[in-house]
C-alpha positions in Angstrom: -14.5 -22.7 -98.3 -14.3 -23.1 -94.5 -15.9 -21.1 -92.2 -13.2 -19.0 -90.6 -12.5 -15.7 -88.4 -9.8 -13.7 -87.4 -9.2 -13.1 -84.5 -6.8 -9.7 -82.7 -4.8 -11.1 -79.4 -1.5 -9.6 -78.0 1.2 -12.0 -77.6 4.0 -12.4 -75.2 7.5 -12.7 -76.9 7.7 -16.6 -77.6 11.4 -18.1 -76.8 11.7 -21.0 -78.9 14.9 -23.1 -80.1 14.9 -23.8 -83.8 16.4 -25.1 -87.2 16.5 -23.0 -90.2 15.3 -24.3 -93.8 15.0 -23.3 -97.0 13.2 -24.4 -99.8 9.8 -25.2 -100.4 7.2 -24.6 -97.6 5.9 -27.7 -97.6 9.2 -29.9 -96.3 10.1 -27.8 -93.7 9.1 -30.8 -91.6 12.7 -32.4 -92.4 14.0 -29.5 -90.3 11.3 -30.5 -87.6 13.2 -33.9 -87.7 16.6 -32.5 -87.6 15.6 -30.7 -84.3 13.4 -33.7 -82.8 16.8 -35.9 -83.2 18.9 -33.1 -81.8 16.9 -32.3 -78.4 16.2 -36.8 -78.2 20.1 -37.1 -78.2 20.7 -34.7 -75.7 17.5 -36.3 -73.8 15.5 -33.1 -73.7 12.4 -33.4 -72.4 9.3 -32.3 -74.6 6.3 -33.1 -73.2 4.1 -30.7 -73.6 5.8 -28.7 -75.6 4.5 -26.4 -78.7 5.3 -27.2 -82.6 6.1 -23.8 -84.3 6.5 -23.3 -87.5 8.1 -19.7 -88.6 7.7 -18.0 -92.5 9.7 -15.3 -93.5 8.7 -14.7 -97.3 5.8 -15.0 -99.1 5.9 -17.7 -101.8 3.7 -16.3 -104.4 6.9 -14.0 -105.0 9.9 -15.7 -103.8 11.4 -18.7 -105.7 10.6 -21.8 -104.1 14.0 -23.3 -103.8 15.1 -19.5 -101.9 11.9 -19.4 -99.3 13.3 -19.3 -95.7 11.6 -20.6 -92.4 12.2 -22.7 -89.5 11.4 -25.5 -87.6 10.7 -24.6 -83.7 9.7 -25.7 -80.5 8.3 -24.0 -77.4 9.8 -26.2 -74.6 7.4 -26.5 -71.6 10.2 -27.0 -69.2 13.3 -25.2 -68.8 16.8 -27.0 -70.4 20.1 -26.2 -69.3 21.4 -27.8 -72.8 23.7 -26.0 -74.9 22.6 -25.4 -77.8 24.6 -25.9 -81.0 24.5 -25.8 -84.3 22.1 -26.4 -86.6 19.6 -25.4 -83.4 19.6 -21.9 -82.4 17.8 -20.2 -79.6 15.2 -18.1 -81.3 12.6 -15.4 -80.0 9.6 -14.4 -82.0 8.3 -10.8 -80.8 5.4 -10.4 -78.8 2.5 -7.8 -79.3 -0.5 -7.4 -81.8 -1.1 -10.7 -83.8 -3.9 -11.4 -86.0 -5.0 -15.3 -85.4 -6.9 -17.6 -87.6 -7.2 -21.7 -87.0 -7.1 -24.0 -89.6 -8.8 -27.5 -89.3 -7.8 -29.8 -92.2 -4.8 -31.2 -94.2 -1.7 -29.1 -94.0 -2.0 -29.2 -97.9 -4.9 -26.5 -97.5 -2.2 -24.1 -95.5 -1.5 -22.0 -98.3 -5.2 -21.3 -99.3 -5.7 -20.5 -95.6 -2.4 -18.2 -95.5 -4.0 -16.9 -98.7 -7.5 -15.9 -97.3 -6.0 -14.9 -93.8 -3.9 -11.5 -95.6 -6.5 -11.4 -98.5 -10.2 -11.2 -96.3 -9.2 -11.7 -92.7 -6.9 -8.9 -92.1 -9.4 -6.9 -94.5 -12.1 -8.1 -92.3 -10.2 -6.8 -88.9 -9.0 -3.5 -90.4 -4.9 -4.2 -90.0 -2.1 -4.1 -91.9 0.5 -6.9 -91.6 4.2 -5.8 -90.4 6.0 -7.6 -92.9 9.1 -6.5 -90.7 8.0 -9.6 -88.5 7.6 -13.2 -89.9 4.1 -15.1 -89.9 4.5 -18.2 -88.1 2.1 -21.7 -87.1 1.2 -23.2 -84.2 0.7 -27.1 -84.0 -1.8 -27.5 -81.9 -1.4 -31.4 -82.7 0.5 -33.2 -85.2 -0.3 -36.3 -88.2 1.0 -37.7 -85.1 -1.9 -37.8 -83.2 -4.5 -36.8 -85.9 -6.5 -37.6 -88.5 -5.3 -35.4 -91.7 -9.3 -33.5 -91.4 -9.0 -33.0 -87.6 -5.6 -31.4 -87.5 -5.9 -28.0 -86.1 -2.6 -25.0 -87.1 -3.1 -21.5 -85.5 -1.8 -19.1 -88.3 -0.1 -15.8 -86.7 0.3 -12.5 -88.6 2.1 -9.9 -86.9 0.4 -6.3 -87.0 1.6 -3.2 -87.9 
């Protein structure tokens, strides 16, 4: 098991534009496509912007086929784009988060979402606000990574 620690930091609502998917978890990143071809065809520019993914139900309870999320991105520069469908302009709420960063494979992301609201939230006291969705940060991508050295922030929101 990695060594890991949760972390308590208040955030600052995060404006984001984004593309919903649903189904499995683990190919959200044909949505990440859908939205890097939509902002490269409108010449958008995204350097130094942030990858986000967003979670809205828990898949240990929802069918896999029905579990919802989307693909987002946290421009570093302002656009004056319209935005269209399939992207929306998204905002996930700011305030108390619980943080924990995974190093490794993305296919060890569910046993890290699973020790986060099992022994890290346990470990920091908190409840989750289910109200809110969970959501990653892609601090760098397969990309620019070796599968071991990619790092995801995982973000809980608090009750």
């Amino acid at each position: 098991m990695p060594n890991r620690e949760a972390k308590l930091l208040t955030l600052e609502p995060m404006d984001l534009l984004a593309v919903s998917h649903v189904g499995p978890y683990m190919k959200i990143g044909d949505a990440f496509y859908t939205l890097a071809q939509w902002l490269s065809e409108r010449n958008v520019r995204t350097s130094g912007a942030k990858m986000v993914g967003i979670y809205y139900d828990d898949p240990n309870t929802v069918e896999e086929s029905k579990l919802r999320s989307k693909a987002a991105l946290r421009l570093a520069h302002e656009t004056d784009v319209e935005i269209v469908s399939p992207v929306e302009k998204f905002q996930l709420r700011g305030g108390e988060h619980a943080m924990v960063l995974h190093v490794g494979p993305y296919q060890g992301l569910q046993q890290a979402w699973m020790w986060f609201y099992n022994e890290g939230l346990q470990k920091l006291g908190r409840k989750p606000d289910f109200s809110a969705p969970s959501f990653e940060v892609y601090l760098n991508t397969p990309d620019e990574a070796a599968p071991e050295d990619l790092k995801t922030e995982l973000y809980i929101p608090l009750a």
